[in-house]
C-alpha positions as CSV (number, residue, x, y, z in Angstrom):
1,X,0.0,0.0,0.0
2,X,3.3,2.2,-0.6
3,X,2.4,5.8,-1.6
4,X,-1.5,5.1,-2.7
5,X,-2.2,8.2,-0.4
6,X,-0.5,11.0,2.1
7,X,-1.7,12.6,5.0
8,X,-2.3,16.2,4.4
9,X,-3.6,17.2,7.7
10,X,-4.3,15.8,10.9
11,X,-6.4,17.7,14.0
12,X,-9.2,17.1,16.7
13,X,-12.5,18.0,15.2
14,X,-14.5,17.7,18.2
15,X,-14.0,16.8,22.0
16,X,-16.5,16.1,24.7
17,X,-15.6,15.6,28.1
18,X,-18.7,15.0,30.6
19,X,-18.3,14.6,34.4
20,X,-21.4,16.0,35.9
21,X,-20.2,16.2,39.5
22,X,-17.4,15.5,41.9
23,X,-19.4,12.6,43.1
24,X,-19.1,11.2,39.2
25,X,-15.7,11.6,39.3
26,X,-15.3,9.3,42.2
27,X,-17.6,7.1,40.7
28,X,-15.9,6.7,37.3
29,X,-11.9,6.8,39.2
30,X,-13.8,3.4,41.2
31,X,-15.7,1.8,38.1
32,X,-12.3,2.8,35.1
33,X,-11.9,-1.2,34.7
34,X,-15.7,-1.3,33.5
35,X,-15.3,1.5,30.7
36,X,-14.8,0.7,27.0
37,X,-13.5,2.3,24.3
38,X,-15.6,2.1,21.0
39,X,-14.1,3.2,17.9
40,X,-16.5,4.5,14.5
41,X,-14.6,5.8,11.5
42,X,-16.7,7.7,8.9
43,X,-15.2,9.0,5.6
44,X,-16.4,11.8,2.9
45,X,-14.9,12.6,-0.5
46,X,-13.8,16.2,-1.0
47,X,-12.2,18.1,-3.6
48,X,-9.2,17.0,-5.8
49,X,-8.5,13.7,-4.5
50,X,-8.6,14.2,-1.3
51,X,-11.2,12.1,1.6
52,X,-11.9,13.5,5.1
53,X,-11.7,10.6,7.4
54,X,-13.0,11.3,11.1
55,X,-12.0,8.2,13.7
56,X,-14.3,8.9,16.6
57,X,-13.4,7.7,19.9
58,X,-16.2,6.7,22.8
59,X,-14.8,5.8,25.7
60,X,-18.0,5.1,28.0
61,X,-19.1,2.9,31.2
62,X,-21.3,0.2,29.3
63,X,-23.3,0.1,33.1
64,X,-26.1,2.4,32.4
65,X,-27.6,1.7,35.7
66,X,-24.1,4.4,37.6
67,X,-23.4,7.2,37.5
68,X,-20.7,8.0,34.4
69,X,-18.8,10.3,32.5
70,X,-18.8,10.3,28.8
71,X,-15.5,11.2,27.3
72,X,-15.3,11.2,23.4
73,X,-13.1,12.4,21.1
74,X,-13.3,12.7,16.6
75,X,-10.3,13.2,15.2
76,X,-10.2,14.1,11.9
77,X,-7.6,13.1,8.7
78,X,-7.4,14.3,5.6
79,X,-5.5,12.5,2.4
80,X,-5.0,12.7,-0.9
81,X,-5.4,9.6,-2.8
82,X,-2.3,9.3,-4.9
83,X,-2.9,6.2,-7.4
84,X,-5.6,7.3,-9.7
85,X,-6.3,3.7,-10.1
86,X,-7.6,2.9,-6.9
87,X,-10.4,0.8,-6.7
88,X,-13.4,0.9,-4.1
89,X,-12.0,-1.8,-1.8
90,X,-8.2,-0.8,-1.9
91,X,-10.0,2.9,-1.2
92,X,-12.1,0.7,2.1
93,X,-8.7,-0.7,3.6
94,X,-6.5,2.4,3.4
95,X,-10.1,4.1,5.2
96,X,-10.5,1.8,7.6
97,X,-7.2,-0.2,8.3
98,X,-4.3,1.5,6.8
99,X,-4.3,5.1,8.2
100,X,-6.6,3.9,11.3
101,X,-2.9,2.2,12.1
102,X,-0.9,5.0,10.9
103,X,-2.3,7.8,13.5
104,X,-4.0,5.5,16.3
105,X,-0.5,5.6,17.9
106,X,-1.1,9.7,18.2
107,X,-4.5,9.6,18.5
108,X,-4.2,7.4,21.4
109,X,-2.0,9.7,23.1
110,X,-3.8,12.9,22.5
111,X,-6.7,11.5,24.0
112,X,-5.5,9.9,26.7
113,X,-3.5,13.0,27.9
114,X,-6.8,14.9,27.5
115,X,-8.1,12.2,30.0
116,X,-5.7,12.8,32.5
117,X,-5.7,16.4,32.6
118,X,-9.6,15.8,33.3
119,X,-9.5,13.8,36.3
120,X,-8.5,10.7,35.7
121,X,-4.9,10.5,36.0
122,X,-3.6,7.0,36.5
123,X,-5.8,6.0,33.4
124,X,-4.0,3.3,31.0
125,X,-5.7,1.9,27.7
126,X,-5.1,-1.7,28.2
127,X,-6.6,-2.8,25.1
128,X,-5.0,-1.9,21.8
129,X,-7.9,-2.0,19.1
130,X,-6.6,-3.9,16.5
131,X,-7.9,-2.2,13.3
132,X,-6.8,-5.5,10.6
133,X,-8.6,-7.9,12.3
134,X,-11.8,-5.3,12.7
135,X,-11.3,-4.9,9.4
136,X,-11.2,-8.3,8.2
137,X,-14.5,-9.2,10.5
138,X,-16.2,-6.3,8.9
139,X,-15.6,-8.3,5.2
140,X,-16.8,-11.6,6.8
C-alpha cells in the first residue's frame, strides 16, 4: 500500500468531556476497569483527490444503571489519494485499516493526555484496538 495516499492534515475536530459532578468523578476513578473504548470511523470525499476521514473515539461505562462520564473524542484526517487507479476496496482498507494504524498511535495519546488532565490521572488503555482484524471481521 506504498504511496496510494499522504496525510495532508491531521487535527481534533471535536472533543466532549462529561463529568457532571465531583461525586461522578469518584464514581468513574472506582468503576475505570468497566469503561470501553468504541471506535466509529466515517469518511467523505472532497475536492481533488482528497477524503476526510473522522475516527471517533467513545470511551464510556457500558453500566447504564451508575453514575458515568462520557469522554469522546473525533479526530479528523485528511488524504490525498495518490494512485488514480484505486479501486473501491483498496480505497475501504486504506479508510478503515491502513491510516486507522498510521495515527492510532497519536490519537491514542492525545486522547489519553486529555483524559488525564480531566480527572483521571492514573488511566491506561489496556486494550489496543486492533484495526486489521476489525477490518477483516467487517468483510466476513
Amino acid at each position: 500500500m506504498e504511496n496510494k495516499y499522504k496525510i495532508i492534515v491531521s487535527y481534533i475536530q471535536d472533543l466532549s468531556v462529561e463529568i457532571s459532578s465531583p461525586e461522578t468523578l469518584l464514581t468513574i476513578r472506582n468503576t475505570i476497569p468497566e469503561y470501553k473504548m468504541k471506535v466509529d470511523i466515517n469518511s467523505k470525499p472532497l475536492k481533488r483527490r482528497m477524503v476526510e476521514v473522522v475516527t471517533m473515539l467513545t470511551y464510556e461505562n457500558p453500566n447504564k444503571k451508575k453514575e458515568r462520564g462520557i469522554f469522546q473524542i473525533k479526530y479528523a484526517t485528511a488524504i490525498e489519494i495518490l494512485d488514480l487507479k484505486i479501486n473501491k476496496a483498496e480505497l475501504e482498507k486504506i479508510i478503515l485499516c491502513d491510516l486507522q494504524i498510521k495515527i492510532y498511535p497519536e490519537l491514542e495519546q492525545k486522547f489519553l493526555t486529555i483524559l488525564k488532565n480531566s480527572g483521571l490521572p492514573d488511566l491506561r488503555f489496556e486494550k489496543k484496538i486492533d484495526f486489521e482484524k476489525l477490518y477483516n471481521e467487517k468483510l466476513n
